[in-house]
C-alpha positions in Angstrom: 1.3 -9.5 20.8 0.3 -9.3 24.3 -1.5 -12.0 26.2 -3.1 -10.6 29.1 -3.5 -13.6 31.6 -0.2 -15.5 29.7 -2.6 -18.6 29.0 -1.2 -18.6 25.0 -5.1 -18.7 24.7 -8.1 -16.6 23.2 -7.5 -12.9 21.4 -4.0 -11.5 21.1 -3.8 -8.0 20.7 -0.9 -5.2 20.5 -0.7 -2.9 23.7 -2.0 0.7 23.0 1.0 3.3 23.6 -0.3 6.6 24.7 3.0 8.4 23.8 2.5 7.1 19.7 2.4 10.3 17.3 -1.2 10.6 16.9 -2.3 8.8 13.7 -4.6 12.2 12.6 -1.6 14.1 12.6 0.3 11.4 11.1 -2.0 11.0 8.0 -1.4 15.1 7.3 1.9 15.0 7.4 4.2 15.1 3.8 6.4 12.5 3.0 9.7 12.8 1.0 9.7 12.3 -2.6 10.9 8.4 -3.0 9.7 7.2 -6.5 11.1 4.2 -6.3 9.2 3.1 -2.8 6.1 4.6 -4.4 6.4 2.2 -7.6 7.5 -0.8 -5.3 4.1 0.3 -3.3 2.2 0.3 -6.4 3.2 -2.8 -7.6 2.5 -4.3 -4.3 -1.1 -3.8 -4.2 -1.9 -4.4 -7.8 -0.4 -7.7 -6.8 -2.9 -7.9 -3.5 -5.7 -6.8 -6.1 -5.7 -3.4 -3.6 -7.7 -1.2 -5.5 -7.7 1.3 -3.0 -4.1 1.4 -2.3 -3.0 1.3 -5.9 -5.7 4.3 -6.9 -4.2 6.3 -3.8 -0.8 5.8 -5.5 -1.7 7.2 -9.1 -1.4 10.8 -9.9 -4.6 12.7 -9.1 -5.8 13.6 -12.5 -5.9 9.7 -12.8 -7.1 8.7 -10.1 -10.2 6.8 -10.2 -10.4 6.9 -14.1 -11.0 3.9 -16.1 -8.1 1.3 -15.0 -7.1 3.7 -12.4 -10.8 2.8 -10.7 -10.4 0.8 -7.5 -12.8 -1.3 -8.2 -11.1 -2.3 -11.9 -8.2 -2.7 -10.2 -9.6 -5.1 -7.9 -11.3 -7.2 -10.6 -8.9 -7.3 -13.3 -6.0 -7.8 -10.5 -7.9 -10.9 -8.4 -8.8 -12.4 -11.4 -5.5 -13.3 -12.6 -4.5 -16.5 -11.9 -0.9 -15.9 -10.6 -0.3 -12.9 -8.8 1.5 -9.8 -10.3 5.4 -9.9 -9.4 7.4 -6.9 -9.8 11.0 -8.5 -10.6 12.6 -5.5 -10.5 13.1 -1.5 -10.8 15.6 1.1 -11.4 15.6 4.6 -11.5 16.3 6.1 -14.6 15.6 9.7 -13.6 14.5 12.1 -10.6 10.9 10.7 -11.2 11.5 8.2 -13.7 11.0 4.6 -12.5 11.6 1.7 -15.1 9.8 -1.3 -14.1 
């Protein structure tokens, strides 16, 4: 975090860099397929109560159905009184994740 005047005082902000990939083009781009990162991602937000993030991870013909909705996500998920842990994966298959 930079600190303009180097008081250790006020806002702290990180420096722009002008030569960073362009975050437009960034959100186009395709990822590789990595089930396991995606379940771990999944996980992760239902355990934030992200209903956004966890809906964005479902498959689209899901997506925003029923408990797939972001806002029943975020409801169900904030509600519980201990946070959802994932305590573990392992891929059983290409695109088979056991969690």
């Amino acid at each position: 975090m930079a600190d303009p005047q180097g008081t250790g005082r006020g806002i702290t902000y990180d420096a722009i860099d002008e030569d960073a990939p362009d975050a437009a083009y960034e959100a186009g781009k395709t990822f590789p397929h990595d089930p396991m990162g995606t379940a771990t991602a999944f996980y992760s937000a239902l355990a934030a109560a992200d209903g956004e993030t966890a809906s964005a991870l479902v498959v689209p013909e899901k997506r925003c159905q029923g408990p797939f909705n972001e806002a029943s996500i975020h409801v169900f998920f904030g509600a519980m009184s201990e946070p959802l842990k994932l305590t573990g994966t392992a891929l059983r298959r290409n695109d088979d994740v056991r969690d």
